[in-house]
C-alpha positions as CSV (number, residue, x, y, z in Angstrom):
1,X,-17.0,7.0,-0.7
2,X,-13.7,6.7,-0.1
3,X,-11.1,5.4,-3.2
4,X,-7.4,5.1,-4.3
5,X,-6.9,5.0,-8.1
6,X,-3.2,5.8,-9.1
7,X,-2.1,4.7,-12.3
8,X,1.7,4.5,-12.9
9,X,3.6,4.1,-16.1
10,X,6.6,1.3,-15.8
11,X,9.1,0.7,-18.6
12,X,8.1,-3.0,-19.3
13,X,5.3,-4.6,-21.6
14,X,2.0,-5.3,-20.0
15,X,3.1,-9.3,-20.0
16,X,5.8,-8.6,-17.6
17,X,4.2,-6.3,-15.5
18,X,1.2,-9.1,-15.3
19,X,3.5,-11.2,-14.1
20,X,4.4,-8.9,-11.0
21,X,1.4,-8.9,-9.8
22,X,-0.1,-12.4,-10.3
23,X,3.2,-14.7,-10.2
24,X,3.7,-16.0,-6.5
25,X,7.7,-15.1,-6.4
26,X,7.0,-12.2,-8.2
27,X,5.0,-10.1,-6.6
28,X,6.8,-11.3,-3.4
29,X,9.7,-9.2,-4.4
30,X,7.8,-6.0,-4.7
31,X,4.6,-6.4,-1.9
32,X,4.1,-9.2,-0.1
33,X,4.9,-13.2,0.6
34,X,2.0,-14.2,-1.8
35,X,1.5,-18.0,-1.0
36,X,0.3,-19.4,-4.8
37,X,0.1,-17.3,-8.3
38,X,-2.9,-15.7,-8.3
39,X,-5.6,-17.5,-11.0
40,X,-9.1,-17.2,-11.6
41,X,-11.6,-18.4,-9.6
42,X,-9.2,-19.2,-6.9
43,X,-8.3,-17.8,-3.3
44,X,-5.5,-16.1,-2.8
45,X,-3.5,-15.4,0.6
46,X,-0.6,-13.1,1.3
47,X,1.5,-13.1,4.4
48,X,2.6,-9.7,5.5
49,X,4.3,-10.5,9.0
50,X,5.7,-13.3,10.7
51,X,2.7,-14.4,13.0
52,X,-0.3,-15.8,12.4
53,X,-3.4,-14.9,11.2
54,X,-1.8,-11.2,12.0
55,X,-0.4,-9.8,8.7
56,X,-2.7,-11.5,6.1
57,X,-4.6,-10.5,3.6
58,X,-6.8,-12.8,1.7
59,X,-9.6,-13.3,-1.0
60,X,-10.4,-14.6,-4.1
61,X,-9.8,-13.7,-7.6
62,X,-13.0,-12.8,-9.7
63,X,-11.3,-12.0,-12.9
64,X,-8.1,-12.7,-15.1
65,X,-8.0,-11.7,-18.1
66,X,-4.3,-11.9,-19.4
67,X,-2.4,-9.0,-19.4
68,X,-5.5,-6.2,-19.1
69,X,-7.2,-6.5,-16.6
70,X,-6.8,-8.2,-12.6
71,X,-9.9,-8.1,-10.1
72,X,-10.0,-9.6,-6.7
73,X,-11.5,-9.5,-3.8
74,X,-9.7,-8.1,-0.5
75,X,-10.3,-8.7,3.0
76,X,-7.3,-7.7,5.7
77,X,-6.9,-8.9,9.4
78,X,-7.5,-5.2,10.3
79,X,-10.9,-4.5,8.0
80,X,-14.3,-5.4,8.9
81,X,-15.1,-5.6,5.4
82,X,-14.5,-7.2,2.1
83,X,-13.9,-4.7,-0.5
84,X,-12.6,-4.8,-4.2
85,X,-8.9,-4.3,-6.3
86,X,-8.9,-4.0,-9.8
87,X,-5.8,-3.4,-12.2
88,X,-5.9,-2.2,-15.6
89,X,-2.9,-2.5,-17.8
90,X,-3.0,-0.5,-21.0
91,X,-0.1,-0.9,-23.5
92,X,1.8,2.9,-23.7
93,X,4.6,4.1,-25.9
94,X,6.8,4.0,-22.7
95,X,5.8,0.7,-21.6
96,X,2.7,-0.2,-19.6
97,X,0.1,2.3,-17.9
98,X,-1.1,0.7,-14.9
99,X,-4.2,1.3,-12.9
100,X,-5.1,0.8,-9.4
101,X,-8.5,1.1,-8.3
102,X,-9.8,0.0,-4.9
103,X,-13.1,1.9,-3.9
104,X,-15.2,1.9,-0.5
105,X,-11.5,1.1,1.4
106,X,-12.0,2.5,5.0
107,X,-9.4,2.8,7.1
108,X,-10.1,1.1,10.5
109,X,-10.7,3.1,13.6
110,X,-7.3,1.9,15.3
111,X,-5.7,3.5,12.2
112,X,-7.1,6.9,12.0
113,X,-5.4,8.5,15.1
């Protein structure tokens, strides 16, 4: 099975760094043009080009529970399947330790040569 987990540690409480990544103008500045603030039980949709539906990724957000712990679901233009992204923030001395995990990612065909 393929995975990435990475965790990071950024200089910032966990309620700032929640707010990168599930406040629309937010997380625009450091990914993508996310189109709405990513809540609960809602879809989400990023834009990552300028034509469409080429570019976007898309899904819907299982879990939010304020600032620990992010999961949505994740489907891209280019996959043939849905998968899963979870992030963990964990309060640290330095700031925030933040974890990435998105298991069974596979990298489409077109992009393995």
């Amino acid at each position: 099975m393929n995975e990435i987990r990475k965790t990071i540690i950024i200089e910032a409480p966990p309620e700032v760094v929640w707010d990168y990544l599930t406040t629309k103008d937010k997380v625009s500045t450091w990914f993508n043009d996310l189109q709405a603030d990513m809540v609960e039980g809602e879809d989400w949709c990023m834009r990552t080009g300028t034509s469409e539906p080429r570019g976007r990724m898309w899904g819907k957000v299982l879990e939010a529970k304020v600032p620990e712990r992010l999961v949505y679901s994740f489907d891209h233009q280019w996959m043939n399947h849905n998968t899963l992204v979870t992030w963990e923030l964990k309060p640290v001395s330095e700031g925030t330790a933040l974890t990435l995990t998105h298991p069974a990612l596979k990298v489409p065909r077109m992009l393995k040569n």
